[in-house]
C-alpha positions as CSV (number, residue, x, y, z in Angstrom):
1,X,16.3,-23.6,-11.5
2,X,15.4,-20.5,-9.9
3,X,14.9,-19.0,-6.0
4,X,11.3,-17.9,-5.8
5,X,9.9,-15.9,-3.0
6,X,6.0,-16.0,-3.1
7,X,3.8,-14.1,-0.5
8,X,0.2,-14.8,-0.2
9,X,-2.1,-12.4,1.2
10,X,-4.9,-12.7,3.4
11,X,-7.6,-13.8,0.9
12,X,-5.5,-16.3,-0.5
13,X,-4.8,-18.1,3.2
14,X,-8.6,-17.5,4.4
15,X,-10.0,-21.0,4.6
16,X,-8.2,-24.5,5.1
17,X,-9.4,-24.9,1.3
18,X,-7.5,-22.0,0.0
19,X,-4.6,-22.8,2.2
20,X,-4.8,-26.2,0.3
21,X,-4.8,-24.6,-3.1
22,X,-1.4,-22.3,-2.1
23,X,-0.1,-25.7,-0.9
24,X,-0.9,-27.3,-4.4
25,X,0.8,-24.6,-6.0
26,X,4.3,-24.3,-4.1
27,X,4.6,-27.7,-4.5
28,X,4.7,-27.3,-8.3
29,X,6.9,-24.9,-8.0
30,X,9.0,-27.2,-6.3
31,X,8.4,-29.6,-8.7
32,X,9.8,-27.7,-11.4
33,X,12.6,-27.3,-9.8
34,X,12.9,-24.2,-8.0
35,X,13.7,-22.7,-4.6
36,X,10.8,-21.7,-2.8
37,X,10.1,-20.0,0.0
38,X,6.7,-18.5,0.6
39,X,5.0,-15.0,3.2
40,X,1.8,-15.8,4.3
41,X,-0.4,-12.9,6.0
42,X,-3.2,-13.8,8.8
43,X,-6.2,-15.7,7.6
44,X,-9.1,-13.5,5.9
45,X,-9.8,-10.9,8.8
46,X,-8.2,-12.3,11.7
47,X,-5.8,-9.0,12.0
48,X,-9.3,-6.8,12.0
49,X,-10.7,-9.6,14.7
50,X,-7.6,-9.2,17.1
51,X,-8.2,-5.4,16.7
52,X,-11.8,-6.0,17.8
53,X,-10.6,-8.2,21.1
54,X,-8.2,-5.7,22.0
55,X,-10.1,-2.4,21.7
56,X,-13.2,-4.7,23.7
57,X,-10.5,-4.8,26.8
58,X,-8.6,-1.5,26.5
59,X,-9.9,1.4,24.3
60,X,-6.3,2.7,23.8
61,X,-4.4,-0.6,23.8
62,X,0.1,-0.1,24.1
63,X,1.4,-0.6,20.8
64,X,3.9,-2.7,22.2
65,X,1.4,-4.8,23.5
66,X,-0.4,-4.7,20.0
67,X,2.4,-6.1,17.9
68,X,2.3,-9.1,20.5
69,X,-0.8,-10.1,19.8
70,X,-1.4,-9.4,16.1
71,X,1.8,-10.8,15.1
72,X,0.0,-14.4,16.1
73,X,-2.5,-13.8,13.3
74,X,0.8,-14.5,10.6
75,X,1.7,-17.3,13.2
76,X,-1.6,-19.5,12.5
77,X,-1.1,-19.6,8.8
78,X,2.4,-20.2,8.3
79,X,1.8,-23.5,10.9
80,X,-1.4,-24.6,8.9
81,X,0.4,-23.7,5.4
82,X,3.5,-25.8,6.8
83,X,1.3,-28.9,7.8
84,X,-0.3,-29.0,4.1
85,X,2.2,-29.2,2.8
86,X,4.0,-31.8,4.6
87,X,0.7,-33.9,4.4
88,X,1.3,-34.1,0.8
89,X,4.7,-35.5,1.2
90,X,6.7,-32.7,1.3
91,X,9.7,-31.1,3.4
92,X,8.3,-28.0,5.0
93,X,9.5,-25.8,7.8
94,X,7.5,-22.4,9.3
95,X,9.5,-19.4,10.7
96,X,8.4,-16.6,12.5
97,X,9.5,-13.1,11.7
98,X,12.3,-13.0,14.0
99,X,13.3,-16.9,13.6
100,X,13.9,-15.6,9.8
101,X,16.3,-13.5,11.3
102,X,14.2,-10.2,10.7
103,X,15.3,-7.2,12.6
104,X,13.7,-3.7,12.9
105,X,13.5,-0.7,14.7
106,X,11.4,0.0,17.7
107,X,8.9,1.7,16.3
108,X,6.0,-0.6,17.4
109,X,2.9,-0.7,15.2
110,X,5.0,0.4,11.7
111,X,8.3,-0.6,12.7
112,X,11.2,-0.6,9.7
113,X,13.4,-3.3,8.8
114,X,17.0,-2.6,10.0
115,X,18.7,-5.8,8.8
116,X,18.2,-9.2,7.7
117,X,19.7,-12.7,8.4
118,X,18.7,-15.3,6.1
119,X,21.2,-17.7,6.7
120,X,18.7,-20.5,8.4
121,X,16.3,-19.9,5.9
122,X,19.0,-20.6,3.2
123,X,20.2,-23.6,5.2
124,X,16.2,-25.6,5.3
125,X,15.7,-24.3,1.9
126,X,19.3,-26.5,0.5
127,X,18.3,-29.4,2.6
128,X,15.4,-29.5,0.5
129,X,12.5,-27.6,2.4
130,X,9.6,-25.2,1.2
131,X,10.2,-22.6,3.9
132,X,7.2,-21.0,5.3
133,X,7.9,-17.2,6.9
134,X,5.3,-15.0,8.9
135,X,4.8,-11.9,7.0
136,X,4.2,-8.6,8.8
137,X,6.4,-9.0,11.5
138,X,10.1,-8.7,13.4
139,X,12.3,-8.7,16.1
140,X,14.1,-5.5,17.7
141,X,17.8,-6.0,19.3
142,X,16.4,-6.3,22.4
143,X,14.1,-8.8,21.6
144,X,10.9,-7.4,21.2
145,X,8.2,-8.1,18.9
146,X,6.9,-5.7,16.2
147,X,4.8,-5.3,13.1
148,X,5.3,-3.6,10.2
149,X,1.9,-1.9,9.5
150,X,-0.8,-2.9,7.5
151,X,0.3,-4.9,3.8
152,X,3.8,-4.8,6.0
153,X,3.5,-9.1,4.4
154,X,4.6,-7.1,1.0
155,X,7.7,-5.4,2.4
156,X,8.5,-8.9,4.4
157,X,8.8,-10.6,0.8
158,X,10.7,-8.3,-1.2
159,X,13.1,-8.3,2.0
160,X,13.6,-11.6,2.0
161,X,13.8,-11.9,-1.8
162,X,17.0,-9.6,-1.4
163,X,18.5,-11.0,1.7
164,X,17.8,-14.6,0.0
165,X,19.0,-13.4,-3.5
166,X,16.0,-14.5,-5.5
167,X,15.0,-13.9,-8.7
168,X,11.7,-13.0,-8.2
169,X,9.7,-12.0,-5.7
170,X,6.1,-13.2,-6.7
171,X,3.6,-11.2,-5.0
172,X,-0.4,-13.0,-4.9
173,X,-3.5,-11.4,-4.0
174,X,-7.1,-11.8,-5.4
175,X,-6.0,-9.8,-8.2
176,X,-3.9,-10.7,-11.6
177,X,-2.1,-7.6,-11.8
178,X,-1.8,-3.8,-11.9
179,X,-4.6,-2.0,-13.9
180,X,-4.5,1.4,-15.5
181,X,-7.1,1.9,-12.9
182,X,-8.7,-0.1,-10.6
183,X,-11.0,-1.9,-13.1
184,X,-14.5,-2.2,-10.2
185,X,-14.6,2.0,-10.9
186,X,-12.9,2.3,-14.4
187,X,-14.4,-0.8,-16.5
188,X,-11.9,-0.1,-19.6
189,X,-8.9,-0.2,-17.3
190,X,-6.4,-2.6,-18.8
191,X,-3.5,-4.8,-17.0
192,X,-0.2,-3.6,-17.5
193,X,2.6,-6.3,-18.5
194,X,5.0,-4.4,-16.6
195,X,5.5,-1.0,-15.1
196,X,8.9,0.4,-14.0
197,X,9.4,0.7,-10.1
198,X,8.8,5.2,-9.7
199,X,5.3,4.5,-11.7
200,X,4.6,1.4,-9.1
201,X,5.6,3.3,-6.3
202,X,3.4,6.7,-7.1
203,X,0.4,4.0,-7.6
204,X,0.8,2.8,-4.4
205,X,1.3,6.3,-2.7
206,X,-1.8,7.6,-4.5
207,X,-3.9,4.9,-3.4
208,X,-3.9,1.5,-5.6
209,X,-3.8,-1.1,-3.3
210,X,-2.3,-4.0,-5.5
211,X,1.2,-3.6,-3.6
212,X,2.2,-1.6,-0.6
213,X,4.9,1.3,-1.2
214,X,7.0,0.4,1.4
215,X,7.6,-2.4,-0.1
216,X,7.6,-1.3,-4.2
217,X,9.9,1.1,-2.8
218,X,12.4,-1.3,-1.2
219,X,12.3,-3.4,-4.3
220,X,13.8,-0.2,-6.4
221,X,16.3,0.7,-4.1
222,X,17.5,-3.0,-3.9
223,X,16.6,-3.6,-7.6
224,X,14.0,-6.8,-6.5
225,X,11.9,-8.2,-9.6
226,X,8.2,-8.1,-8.3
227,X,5.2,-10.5,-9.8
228,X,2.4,-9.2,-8.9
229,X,-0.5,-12.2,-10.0
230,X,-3.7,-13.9,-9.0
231,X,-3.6,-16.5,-5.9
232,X,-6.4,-18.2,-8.0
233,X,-5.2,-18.5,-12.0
234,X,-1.8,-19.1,-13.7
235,X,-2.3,-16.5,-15.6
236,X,0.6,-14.2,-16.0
237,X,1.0,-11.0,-13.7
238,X,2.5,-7.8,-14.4
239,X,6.0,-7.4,-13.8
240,X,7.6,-4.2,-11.8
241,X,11.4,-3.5,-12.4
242,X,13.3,-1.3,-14.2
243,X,11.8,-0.9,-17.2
244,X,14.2,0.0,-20.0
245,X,12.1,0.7,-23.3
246,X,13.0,3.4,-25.5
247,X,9.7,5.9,-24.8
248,X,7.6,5.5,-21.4
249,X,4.2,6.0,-22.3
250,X,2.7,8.9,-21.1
251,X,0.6,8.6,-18.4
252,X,1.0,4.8,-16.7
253,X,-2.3,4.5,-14.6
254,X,-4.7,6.7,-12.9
255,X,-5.0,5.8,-9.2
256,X,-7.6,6.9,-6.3
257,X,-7.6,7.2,-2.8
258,X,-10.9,7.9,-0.3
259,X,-9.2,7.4,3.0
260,X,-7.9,10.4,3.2
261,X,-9.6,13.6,4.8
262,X,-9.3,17.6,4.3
263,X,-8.4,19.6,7.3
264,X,-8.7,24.1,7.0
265,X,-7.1,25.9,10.1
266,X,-8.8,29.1,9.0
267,X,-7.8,33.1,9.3
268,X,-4.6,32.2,10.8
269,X,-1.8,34.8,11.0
270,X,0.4,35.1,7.7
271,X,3.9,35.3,8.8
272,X,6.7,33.3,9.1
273,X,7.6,30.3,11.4
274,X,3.3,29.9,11.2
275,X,3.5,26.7,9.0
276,X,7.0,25.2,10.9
277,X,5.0,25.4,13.9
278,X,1.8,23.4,12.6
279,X,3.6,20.8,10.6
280,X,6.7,20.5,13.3
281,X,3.8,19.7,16.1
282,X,1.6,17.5,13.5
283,X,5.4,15.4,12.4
284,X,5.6,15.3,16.4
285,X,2.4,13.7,17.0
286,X,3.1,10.7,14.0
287,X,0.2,12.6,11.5
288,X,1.3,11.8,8.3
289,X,0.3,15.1,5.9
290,X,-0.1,14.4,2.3
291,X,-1.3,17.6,0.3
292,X,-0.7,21.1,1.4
293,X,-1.9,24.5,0.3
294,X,-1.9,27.8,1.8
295,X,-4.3,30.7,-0.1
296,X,-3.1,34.1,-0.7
297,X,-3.2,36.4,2.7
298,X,-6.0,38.9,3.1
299,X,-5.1,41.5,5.6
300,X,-2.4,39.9,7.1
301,X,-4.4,36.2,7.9
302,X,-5.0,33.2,5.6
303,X,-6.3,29.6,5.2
304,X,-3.8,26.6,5.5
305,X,-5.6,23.4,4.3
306,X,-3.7,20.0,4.3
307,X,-5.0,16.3,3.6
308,X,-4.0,13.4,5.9
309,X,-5.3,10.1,6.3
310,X,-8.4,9.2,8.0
311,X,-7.0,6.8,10.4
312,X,-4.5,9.8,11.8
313,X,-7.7,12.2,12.1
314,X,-7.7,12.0,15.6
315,X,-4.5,12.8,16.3
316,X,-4.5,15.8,13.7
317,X,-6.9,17.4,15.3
318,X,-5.3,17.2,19.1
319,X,-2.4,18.7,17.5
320,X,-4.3,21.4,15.5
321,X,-6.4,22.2,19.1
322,X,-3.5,22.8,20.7
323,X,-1.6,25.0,18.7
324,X,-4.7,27.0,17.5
325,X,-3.8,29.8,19.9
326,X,0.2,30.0,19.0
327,X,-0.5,30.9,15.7
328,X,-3.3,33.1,16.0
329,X,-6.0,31.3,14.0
330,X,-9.6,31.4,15.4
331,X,-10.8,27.4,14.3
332,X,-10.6,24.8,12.0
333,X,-12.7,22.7,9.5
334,X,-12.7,18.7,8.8
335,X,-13.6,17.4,5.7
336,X,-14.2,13.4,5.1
337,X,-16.2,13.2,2.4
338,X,-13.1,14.0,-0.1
339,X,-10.7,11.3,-2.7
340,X,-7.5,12.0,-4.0
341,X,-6.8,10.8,-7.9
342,X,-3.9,11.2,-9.2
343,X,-2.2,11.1,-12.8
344,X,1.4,8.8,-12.9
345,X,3.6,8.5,-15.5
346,X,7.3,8.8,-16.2
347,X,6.2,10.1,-19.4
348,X,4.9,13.6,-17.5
349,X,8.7,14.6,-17.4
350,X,9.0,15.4,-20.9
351,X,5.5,16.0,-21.7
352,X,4.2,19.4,-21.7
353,X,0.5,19.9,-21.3
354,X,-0.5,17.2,-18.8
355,X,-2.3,19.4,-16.8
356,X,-4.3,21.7,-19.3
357,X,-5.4,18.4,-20.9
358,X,-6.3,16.8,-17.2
359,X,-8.2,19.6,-16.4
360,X,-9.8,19.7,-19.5
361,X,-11.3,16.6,-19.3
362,X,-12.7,17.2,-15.7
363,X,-14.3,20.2,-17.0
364,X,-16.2,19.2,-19.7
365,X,-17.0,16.1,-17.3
366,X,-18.7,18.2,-14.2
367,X,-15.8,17.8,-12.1
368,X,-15.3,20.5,-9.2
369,X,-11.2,20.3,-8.4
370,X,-10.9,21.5,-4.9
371,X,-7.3,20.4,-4.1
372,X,-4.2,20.3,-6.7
373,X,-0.9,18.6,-6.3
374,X,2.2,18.1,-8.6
375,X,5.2,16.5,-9.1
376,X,7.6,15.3,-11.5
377,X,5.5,12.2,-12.4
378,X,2.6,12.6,-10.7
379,X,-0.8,14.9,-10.9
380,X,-2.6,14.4,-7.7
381,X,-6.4,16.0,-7.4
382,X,-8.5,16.3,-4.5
383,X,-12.2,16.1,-5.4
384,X,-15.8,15.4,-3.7
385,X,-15.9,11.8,-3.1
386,X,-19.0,11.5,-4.6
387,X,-17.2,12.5,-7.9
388,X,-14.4,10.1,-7.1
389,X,-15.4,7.3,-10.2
390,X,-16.4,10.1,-13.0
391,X,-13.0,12.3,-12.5
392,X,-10.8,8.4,-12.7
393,X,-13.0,7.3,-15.5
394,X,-12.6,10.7,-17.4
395,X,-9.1,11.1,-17.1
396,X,-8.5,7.3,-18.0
397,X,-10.5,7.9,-21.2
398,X,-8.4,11.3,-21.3
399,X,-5.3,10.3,-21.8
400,X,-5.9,7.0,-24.1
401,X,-5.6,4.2,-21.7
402,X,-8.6,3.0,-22.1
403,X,-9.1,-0.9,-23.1
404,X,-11.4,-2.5,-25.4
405,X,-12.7,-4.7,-23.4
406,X,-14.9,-3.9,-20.9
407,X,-14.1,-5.6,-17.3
408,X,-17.4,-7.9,-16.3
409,X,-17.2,-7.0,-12.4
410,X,-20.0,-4.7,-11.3
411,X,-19.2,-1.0,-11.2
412,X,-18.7,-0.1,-7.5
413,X,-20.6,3.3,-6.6
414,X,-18.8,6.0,-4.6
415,X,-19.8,4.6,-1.2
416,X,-18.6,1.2,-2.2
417,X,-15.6,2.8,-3.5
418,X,-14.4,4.4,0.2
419,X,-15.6,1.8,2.1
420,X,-13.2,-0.7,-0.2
421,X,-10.4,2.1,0.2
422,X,-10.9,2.0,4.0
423,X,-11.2,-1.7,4.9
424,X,-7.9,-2.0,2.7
425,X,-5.8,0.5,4.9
């Protein structure tokens, strides 16, 4: 027998038949004799919906007052999964975030979990129940509500899979598993069996939206087995943990990323505390700044580019408006129509020549590099957007991931690709 925490996402909850078929299949888990207790996310686009209601009443809603009201998104399916279940004869019991004993900081909107409770949940699931928990969502100390931020459902599992000491923490979606790309751009990506926890994590960082980060990286620290599989087969997933084979591959996937945007405060003055003032004041205004390059000074000025995301463009540019005149620069440029793809792989570590060999292969492809980022495991790019597909499908050819099968779906073209991207932040 085993404890089984399964999370369902919001494609997988978005019609009183689907909700049926995640019914259906927690009972057989049950059946077989496990543990279960299952995270359900709001229905299909309820969470955008809410959104829409809001702004409609207040163009700059409180967060506080946000996390009250999309936290009842979570609310609605947990009650209807509940109620399926217990139609078909079986225990069932809903929590909310905070009756799961879920507590987090204050930070309203894409608050952190500070501690966990689990003891009711453990007490309904030994009496026999299939507990039911709101994704998404907590309680602070003083008894407000919060969220967790979007895919925040993700980090609610693999939370509760530790506090609950499961085995597994099965993670469904619409998809069966993590790719070597995502396989709508890159048609010879292939699924991946398993893939150790840093390789996950700089997947999800760079853009693959099969799992949340937080969530991947909450599982390594707390050494949680994730399944990441399809809502909609039994097919086996791909397993992230720690991985323990003798020689990582290489390069593990290839990821992408079009939500972010490229902002250049230009001819700015080239001397210290210049950059501690931008990024302190950009930190201070919750901008979250990915990439970073400064060019070489000319006559004591330079450019300072930096990449954030989309949804924080707003805010980055109050913040770069109002320090313009400390640090001497005369404006500043936006870019949207960029897409960050980056190279991960344990593998880099130890093997020289990842770059030349990257680059390569954008060359002889047509691909302009605009942007370049390193680290130990990871080769980030920054390209037009429009050359977002060629660059991931050139580097996954590149460096021998390619499949030989070709995946049926129909190819999505660059605007497809960001729009995807976007909707799924």
């Amino acid at each position: 027998m085993a404890f089984v925490v399964a999370k369902f996402g919001g494609t997988s909850v978005a019609s009183p038949e689907r909700i049926q078929m995640v019914a259906r299949r927690l009972i057989a888990s049950k059946q077989a004799g496990n543990q279960v207790v299952a995270v359900v996310s709001a229905m299909g686009k309820t969470t955008d919906e809410l959104v829409g209601l809001a702004k409609a009443l207040n163009e700059d809603p409180p967060a506080r007052e946000m996390d009250m009201l999309l936290s009842t998104g979570e609310q609605v399916s947990m009650s209807l999964l509940a109620m399926a279940i217990q139609a078909r004869g079986y225990k069932a019991k809903s929590f909310t975030g905070w009756q799961a004993g879920i507590t987090t900081d204050r930070n309203y909107s894409r608050a952190k979990i500070e501690d966990i409770d689990a003891d009711r949940i453990k007490r309904e699931v030994e009496r026999g129940a299939i507990v039911i928990v709101a994704g998404f969502q907590g309680l602070t100390e003083d008894g407000d509500i919060t969220t967790l931020g979007r895919g925040g459902s993700d980090t609610t599992a693999v939370a509760l899979a530790y506090g609950l000491g499961a085995d597994v923490c099965e993670i469904y979606s619409d998809v069966d598993g993590v790719y070597t790309a995502d396989p709508r751009v890159c048609p010879r990506a292939k699924k991946l069996d398993e893939i150790c926890y840093d390789d996950m994590l700089e997947l999800s960082s760079a853009g693959a939206g099969v799992l949340q980060a937080r969530a991947v990286e909450f599982a390594k620290k707390y050494n949680v087995v994730i399944h990441s599989r399809s809502a909609f087969t039994d097919t086996p997933g791909t397993l992230i943990k720690e991985v323990t084979s003798m020689e990582q591959a290489v390069i593990s996937g290839v990821a992408h990323d079009t939500s972010e945007v490229k902002v250049t405060i230009r001819d700015l003055k080239d001397q210290y505390g210049i950059a501690s003032t931008v990024f302190s004041a950009l930190a201070g205004n919750m901008v979250n700044v990915d990439m970073i390059i400064q060019n070489v000074s000319e006559e004591g000025h330079t450019d300072l580019t930096f990449t954030c995301p989309e949804s924080d463009l707003e805010r980055a540019c109050e913040t770069v408006e109002r320090v313009l005149p400390q640090i001497g620069a005369r404006e500043y440029v936006v870019d949207k129509n960029i897409a960050k793809v980056s190279l991960v792989g344990t593998g880099m570590k130890s093997s020289p020549g990842v770059a030349a060999r990257a680059f390569t292969a954008l060359a002889e492809n047509q691909v302009n590099i605009l942007l370049i980022s390193t680290s130990p495991i990871r080769l980030s790019i920054v390209v037009e957007a429009s050359q977002c597909a060629n660059a991931v499908r050139c580097l996954h050819t590149a460096f021998d991931l390619d499949s030989d099968q070709v995946f049926e779906e129909t190819q999505l073209s660059a605007e497809e690709i960001a729009a995807k991207m976007n909707k799924g932040r």
